[in-house]
C-alpha positions in Angstrom: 48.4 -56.0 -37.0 50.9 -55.5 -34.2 51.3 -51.3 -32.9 54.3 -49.6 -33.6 55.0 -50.1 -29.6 55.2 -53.6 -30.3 57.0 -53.8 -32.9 60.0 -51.6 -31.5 59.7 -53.8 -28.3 60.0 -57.1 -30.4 62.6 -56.0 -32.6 64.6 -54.6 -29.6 64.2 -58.2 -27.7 65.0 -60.0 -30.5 68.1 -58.2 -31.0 68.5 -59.4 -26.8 68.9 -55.7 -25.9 67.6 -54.5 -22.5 65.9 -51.0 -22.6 68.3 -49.8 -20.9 70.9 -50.8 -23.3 69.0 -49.5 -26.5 68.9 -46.2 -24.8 72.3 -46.0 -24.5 73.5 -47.0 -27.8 70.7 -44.9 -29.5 72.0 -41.8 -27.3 68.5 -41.1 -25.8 67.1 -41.7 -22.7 65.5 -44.9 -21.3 62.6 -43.5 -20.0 62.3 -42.6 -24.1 62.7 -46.1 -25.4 59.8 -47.1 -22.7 57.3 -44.5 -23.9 58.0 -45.6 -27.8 57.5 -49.2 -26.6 54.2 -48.5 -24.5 52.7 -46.0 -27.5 52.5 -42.9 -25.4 55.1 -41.0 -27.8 55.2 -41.5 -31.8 58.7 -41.4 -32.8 60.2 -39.7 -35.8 60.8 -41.3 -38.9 64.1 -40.9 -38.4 64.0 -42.2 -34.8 62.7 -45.3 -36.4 66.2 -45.7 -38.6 68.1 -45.2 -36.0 66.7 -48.0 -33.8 66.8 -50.2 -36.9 70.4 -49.5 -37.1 70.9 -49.9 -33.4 68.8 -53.3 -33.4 70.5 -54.5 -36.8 66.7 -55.1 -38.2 66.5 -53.8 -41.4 62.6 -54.8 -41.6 61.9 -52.4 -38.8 61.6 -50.3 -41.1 59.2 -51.6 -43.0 56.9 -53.2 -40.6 56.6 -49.8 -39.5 56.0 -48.0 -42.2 53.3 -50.3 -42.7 52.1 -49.1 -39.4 52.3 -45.9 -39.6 49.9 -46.2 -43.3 47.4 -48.0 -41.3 47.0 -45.5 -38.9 47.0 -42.8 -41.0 44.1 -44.7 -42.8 42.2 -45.2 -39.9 42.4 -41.4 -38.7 41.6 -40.6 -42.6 38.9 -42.6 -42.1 37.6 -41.2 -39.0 38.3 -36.9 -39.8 36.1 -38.2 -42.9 33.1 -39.1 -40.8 33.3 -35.5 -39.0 33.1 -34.2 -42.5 
């Protein structure tokens, strides 16, 4: 499974938006859309909606949703071996 990085990154290209361009029209700063896409910073849930407004992919949503359960399930996983 692709990282949420990834998948803003592909949904972004595939709407043919530069970075630069995505930061703009979601009213944030570029150096912002890079750190979502390289998976230094987590965005928000609604962050997420808004780029999948801004990208006109409704299945953004979804794909990473589904992220964000399997890395919840994976760090479930791991706090449980600590226990």
């Amino acid at each position: 499974m692709a990282d949420l990085g990834s998948i803003l990154r592909e949904s972004r290209q595939t709407a043919h938006l530069s970075q630069e361009t995505a930061a703009m029209q979601s009213f944030c700063d570029v150096s912002t859309i890079r750190r979502y896409e390289n998976g230094s910073v987590f965005p928000s849930w609604d962050t997420i909606c808004m780029l999948s407004d801004v990208y006109r992919d409704p299945g953004l949503k979804y794909r990473a949703q589904q992220e964000m359960e399997a890395w919840q399930d994976v760090r479930e996983d791991e706090f449980a071996d600590v226990l």
